[in-house]
Every structure is written in structure tokens, then in C-alpha cells.
C-alpha positions in Angstrom: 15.2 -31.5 3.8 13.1 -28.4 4.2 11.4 -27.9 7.6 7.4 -27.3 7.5 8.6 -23.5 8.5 10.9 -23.2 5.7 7.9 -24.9 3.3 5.1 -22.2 4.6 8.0 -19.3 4.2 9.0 -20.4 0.6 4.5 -20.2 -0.3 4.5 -16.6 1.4 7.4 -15.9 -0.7 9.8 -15.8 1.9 12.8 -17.4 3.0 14.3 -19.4 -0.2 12.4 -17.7 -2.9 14.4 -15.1 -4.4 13.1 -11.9 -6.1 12.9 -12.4 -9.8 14.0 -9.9 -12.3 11.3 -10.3 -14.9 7.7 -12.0 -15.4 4.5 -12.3 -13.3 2.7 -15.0 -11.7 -0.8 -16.5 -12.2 -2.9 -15.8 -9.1 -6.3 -17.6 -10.4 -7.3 -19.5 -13.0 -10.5 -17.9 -13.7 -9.1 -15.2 -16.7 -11.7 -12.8 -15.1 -10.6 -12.7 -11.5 -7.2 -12.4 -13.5 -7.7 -10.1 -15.3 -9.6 -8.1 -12.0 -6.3 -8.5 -9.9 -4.1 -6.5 -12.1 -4.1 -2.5 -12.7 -2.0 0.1 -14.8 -1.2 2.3 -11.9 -2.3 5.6 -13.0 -6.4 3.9 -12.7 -6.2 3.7 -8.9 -4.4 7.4 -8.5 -6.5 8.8 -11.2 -9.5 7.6 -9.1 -8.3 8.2 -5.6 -7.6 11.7 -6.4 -10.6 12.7 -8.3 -12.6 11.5 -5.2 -10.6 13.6 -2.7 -11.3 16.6 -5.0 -14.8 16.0 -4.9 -15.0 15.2 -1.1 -12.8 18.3 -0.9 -15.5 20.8 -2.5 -18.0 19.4 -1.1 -16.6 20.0 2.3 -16.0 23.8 1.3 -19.5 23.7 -0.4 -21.8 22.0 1.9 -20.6 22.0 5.3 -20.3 24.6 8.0 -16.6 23.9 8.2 -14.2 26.6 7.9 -10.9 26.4 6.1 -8.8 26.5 8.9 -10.6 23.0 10.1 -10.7 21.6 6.4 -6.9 22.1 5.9 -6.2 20.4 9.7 -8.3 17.5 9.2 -6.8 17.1 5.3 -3.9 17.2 7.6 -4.4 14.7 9.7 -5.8 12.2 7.1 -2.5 12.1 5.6 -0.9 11.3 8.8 -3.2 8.7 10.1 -2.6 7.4 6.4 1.5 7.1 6.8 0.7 5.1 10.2 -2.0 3.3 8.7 0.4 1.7 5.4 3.2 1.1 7.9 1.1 -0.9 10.6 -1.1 -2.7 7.7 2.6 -3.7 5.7 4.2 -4.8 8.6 1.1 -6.8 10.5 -0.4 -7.6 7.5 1.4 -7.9 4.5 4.4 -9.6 6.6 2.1 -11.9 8.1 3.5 -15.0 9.9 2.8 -18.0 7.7 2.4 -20.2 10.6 0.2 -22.4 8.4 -1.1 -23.2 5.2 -3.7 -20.5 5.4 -2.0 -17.8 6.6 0.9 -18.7 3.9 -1.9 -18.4 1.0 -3.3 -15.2 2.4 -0.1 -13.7 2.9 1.3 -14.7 -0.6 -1.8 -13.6 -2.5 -1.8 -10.1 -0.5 1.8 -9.4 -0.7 4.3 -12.2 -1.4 3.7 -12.6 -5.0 4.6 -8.9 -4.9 8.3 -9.7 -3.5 8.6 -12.8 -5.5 7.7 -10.7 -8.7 8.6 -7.0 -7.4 9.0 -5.6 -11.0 5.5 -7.1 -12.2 3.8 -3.2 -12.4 0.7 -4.8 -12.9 0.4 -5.2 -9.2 1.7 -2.5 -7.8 -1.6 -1.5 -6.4 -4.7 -2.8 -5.0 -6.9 -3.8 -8.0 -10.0 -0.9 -8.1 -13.0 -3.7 -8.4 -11.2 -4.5 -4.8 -10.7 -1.4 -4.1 -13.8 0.5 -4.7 -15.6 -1.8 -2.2 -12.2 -0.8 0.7 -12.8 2.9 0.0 -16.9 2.9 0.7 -15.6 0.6 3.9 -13.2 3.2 4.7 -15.4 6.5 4.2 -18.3 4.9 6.2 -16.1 4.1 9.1 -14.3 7.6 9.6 -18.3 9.4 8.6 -19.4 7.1 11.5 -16.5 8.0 14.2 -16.3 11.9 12.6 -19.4 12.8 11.0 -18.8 15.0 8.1 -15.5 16.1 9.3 -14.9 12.8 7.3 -15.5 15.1 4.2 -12.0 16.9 4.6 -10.0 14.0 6.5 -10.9 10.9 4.1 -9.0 13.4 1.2 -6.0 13.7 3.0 -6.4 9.9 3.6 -6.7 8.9 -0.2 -3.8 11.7 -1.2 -1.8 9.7 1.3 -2.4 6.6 -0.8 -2.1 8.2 -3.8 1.1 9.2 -2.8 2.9 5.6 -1.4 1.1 4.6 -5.1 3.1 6.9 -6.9 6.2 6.5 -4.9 5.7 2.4 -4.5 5.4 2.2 -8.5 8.9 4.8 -8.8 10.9 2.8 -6.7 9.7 -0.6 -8.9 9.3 0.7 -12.3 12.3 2.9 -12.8 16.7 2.7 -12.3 17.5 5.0 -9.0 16.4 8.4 -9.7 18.3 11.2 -9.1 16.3 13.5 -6.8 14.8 13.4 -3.9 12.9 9.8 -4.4 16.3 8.3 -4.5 16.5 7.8 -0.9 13.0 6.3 -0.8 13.8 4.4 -3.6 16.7 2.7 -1.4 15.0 2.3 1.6 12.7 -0.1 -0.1 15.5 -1.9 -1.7 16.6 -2.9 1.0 13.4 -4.3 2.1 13.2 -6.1 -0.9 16.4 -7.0 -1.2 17.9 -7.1 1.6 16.1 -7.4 4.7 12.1 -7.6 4.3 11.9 -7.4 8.1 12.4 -3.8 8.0 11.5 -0.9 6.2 8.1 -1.1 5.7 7.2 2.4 5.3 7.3 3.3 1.5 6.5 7.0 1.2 8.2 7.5 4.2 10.7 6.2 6.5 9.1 8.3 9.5 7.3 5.5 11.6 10.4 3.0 10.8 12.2 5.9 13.0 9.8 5.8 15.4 9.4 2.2 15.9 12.8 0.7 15.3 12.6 -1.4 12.1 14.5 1.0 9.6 17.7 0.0 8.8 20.2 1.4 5.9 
């Protein structure tokens, strides 16, 4: 008989569920919060980049920042993004599902993702969602930075755009035969193998850095 750990592991899509190979699951039975959960990847990148290019010429257009600044903080904004999708899949996303709660909020965020890891439809986070994450997101670094939040929230998004891109390679496609193959391995193993490791996606550095990577 399973043990209530077991029970909350198999919801969060842990433990005794396997990955399966094909389909999608229902999330709601609303057909419009359906519909709103699911994305063709190339709406989120198309959006995330478009934005940074904005944000980016308006920093060069309307601020007293050189380029020497805008390229550091663009800089910086796509490291603080590689630390930022490592700490949020790891706390977050791998979330203890100590109890009923937790177990729903962990399955709907990520676990139906590694019960159904070829579903592409939810490869990224839905833009209704994610429209309202961004504004969150911008506000925060224009409060801590002022418009030096201009040139870092680009590098932020690229970052994004980036795991996006790579996250939907290593899902959608056989093992490529370039340089995403590694990263495409890495997160096999995640998925396949140990999904208590390897959280970094479009890079293995902060697994280095922090212990969890594993080949």
C-alpha cells in the first residue's frame, strides 16, 4: 500500500509516475483557462525579444547611459537570469509535496511538465500569465535600479528567451548534433533519470557551482 508520501509524490508527478511518450493532460475544466495555459513557443520568444529591443533603444535613446554601462548591465541581466531559472526550478518547480497543496501547486507549475515532457504546448509560461510576471519583474528591478532597469531587464528577458529556445530543443527534437547536444543530455537526465539534479537548462554553470549536476 502506498504511503501518504508516495500518494503526494505520484500528484506532483514524482515518484511512480513515469514520463509519457505522447499526449497532454487537462489542467482545468474551464476550455478558456485551457486554452490560456497552453502556448506555441515562438509567441513568448517573439514577445520577450521584441520587448528587450525596445527597452534596449530606449536606453540608448533616452537615457544618459553610455554604451559601455548599457552593454554591462545587458550583461548582468543575463547572469542574474541563469541564477534566477536555476534557484526558481530547483526551490520551486521541485517543490516538496509535503501536502495536498503543495502537491497541486507543484504539479500544475511543473509536474505535469515531467509527467507529459513532450507536450510543446507547455513548454513555456502561458503569455496571459506571463505578461502580468514581466510588468511584476520590470517594476521591481526600475524600483531597486532606476532606469539602469532599461538595459538589465533585456539581458534578463534574452536570458529567458534563451532557456525557451533551448528548453523547447531539448523536448521537441531527437539529439542534435551540435553544440545543444550536451544541453540536450543534461536535461535528459533530469527528466529521465534523476530530477533531483540538473536543473539548469541553458546551462549547466550553477549545477557546477552548487553540486547538483550529475552526468
Amino acid at each position: 500500500m502506498e504511503s501518504t508520501t508516495e500518494k503526494l509524490q505520484t500528484m506532483a508527478g514524482h515518484g511512480k509516475t513515469r514520463p509519457k511518450n505522447s499526449g497532454s493532460k487537462k489542467l482545468f475544466d474551464n476550455p478558456i483557462l485551457e486554452a490560456l495555459s497552453r502556448t506555441h513557443i515562438m509567441v513568448p520568444i517573439s514577445m520577450w525579444l521584441v520587448l528587450s529591443a525596445f527597452l534596449g533603444w530606449y536606453a540608448f535613446t533616452y537615457t544618459d547611459m553610455g554604451t559601455t554601462t548599457i552593454a554591462t548591465l545587458f550583461a548582468t541581466g543575463l547572469l542574474v537570469f541563469s541564477l534566477f531559472e536555476y534557484v526558481l526550478h530547483r526551490y520551486l518547480y521541485h517543490l516538496a509535496p509535503t501536502t495536498p497543496q503543495r502537491a497541486k501547486i507543484q504539479y500544475t507549475f511543473h509536474g505535469v511538465h515531467h509527467e507529459y515532457p513532450k507536450d510543446k504546448t507547455r513548454l513555456a509560461m502561458p503569455p496571459a500569465l506571463a505578461i502580468f510576471v514581466a510588468a511584476a519583474f520590470f517594476g521591481l528591478f526600475f524600483l531597486l535600479m532606476g532606469e539602469s532597469a532599461y538595459a538589465f531587464f533585456p539581458g534578463f528577458l534574452v536570458g529567458y528567451s534563451g532557456y525557451l529556445a533551448v528548453h523547447f530543443i531539448v523536448h521537441a527534437y531527437a539529439p542534435p548534433k551540435n553544440f545543444f547536444k550536451q544541453l540536450w543530455i543534461n536535461h535528459s537526465v533530469h527528466h529521465y533519470k534523476n530530477p533531483e539534479s540538473n536543473y539548469g537548462v541553458s546551462s549547466p554553470f550553477w549545477d557546477y557551482v552548487f553540486r547538483s549536476f550529475q552526468k
